[in-house]
N, C-alpha and C positions, 0 to 999 in steps of 0.2 A: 325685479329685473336688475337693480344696480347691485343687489346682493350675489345676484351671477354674475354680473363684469368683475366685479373686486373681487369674486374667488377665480374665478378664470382666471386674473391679473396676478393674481395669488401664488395660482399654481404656475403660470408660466414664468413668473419671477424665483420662484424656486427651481423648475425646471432647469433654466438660466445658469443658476448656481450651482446646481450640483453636474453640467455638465463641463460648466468653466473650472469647476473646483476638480473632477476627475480627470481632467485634460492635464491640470498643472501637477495632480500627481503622477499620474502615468508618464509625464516628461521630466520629471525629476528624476537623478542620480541620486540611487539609493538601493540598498539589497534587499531580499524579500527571500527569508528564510524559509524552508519549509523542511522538518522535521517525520521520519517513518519511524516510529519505534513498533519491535515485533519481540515475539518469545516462545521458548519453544523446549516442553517439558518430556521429559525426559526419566522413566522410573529405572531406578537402580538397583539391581539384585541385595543390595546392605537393607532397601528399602527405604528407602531417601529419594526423593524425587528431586533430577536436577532441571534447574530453570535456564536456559541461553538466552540472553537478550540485548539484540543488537540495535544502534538506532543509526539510521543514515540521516544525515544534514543535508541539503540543497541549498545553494544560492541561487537563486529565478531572477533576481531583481538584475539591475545596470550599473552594478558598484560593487567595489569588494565589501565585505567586513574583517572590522579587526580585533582582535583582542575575544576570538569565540573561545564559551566557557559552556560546558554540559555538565548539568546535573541534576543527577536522577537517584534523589534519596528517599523517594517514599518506599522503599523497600523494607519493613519492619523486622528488625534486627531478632523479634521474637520468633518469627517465623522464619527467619533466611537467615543463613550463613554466607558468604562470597566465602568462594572457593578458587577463583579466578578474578583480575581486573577489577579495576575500581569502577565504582558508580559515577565516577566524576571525573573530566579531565579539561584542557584545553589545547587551542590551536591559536597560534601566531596570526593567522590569517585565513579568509574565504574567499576565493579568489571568484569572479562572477563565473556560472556553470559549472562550478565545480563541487564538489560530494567528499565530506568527513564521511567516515564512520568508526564509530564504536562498540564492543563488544565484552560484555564480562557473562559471568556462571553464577549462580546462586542454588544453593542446597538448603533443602528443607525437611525435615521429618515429620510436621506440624500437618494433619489435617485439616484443611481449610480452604474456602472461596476465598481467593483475595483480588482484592479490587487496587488495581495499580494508577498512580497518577501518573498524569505528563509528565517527561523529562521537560525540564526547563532549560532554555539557550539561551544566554546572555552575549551582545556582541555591541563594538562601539564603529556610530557611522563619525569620517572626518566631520560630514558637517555640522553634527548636534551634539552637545556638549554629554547630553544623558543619555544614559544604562539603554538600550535596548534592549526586548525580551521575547522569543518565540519558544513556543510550546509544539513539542509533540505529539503525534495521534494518538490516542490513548489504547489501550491494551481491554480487551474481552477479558472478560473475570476468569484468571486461571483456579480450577479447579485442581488442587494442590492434593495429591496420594486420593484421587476419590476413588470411589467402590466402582463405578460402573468402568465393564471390560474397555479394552482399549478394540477397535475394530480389525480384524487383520485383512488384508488384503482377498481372499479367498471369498468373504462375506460379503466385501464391497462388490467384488467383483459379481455374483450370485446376484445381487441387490441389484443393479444397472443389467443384467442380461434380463432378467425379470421384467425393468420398469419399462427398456428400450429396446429389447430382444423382438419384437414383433415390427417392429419399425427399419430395425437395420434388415431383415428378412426382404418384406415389402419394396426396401429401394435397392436390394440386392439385386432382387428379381425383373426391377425394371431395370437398373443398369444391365443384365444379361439378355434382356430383349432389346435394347436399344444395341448393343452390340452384336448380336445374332444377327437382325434388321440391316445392319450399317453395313455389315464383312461382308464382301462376298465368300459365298462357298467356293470348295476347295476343286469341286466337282462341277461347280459353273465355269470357274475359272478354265479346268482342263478340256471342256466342251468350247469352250471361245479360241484357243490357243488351236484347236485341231481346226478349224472351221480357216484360218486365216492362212492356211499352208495352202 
């Protein structure tokens, strides 16, 4: 029995702390980055497939940041060219609610999965003397010149009347009853109109 009071005591003194200790962060002034990076391939009739890859920044937090720095060099130079825009740049400042974004191209001839890391954000708060760091979402393995077709629209389309084509029928057919039901006819109408002379 005392070994359940002293963990009950335990756990409510923990309790304690971790709601006293989230209160004092959440009321603290300070920015809370958050980082989208996407990309988006692109084959080229030379047969180079080009890469777009943008990253948008967010400030969520209750503070600006200063001194923001992106960079995003795990790009391997054996496989990628930049063809456009640097992988790296910065900003004076992040103002709270507000959104950087960046954008460069990369060309490659190189068949290959490639597996991309986080962009890294580096930014400085007035109150703490050290480097802050947020990372962005990571990127789905681009499959780089691969064999399989790309899908064209026509197919997609085929593919969705196939899987849901029985379904939009079905609530078509109710919506035209429920609106047949609802109207009156055009012939009930002209029978009530005579009756009131």
């Amino acid at each position: 029995m005392a070994k359940i009071t002293m963990m009950n005591s335990l756990l409510s003194l923990v309790l304690v702390f971790f709601i006293a200790s989230s209160s004092a962060i959440a009321g603290s002034d300070s920015p809370f980055i958050v980082a989208h990076k996407k990309a988006t391939l692109n084959r080229l009739k030379s047969g180079a497939e080009k890469v777009s890859v943008s990253i948008d920044i967010y400030n969520q937090g209750s503070a600006a940041a200063y001194d923001v720095s992106l960079s995003d060099d795990g790009w391997s130079s054996e496989i990628f060219s930049i063809i456009s825009g640097n992988t790296s740049t910065s900003w004076e400042r992040l103002d709270v609610g507000a959104v950087l974004s960046h954008s460069f191209e990369l060309e490659s001839t190189v068949k290959s999965v490639f597996y991309s890391t986080p962009a890294v954000i580096t930014f400085r708060v007035p109150t703490k003397a050290a480097l802050q760091e947020a990372y962005s979402t990571p990127l789905l393995p681009l499959e780089i010149l691969s064999d399989k077709p790309r899908e064209n629209t026509f197919d997609l389309a085929k593919r969705l009347l196939a899987k849901y084509g029985s379904l939009v029928s079905v609530i078509s057919i109710v919506v035209l009853f429920v609106y047949l039901v609802a109207t009156p006819s055009k012939a009930g109408a002209a029978k009530g109109s005579k009756k009131k002379r």
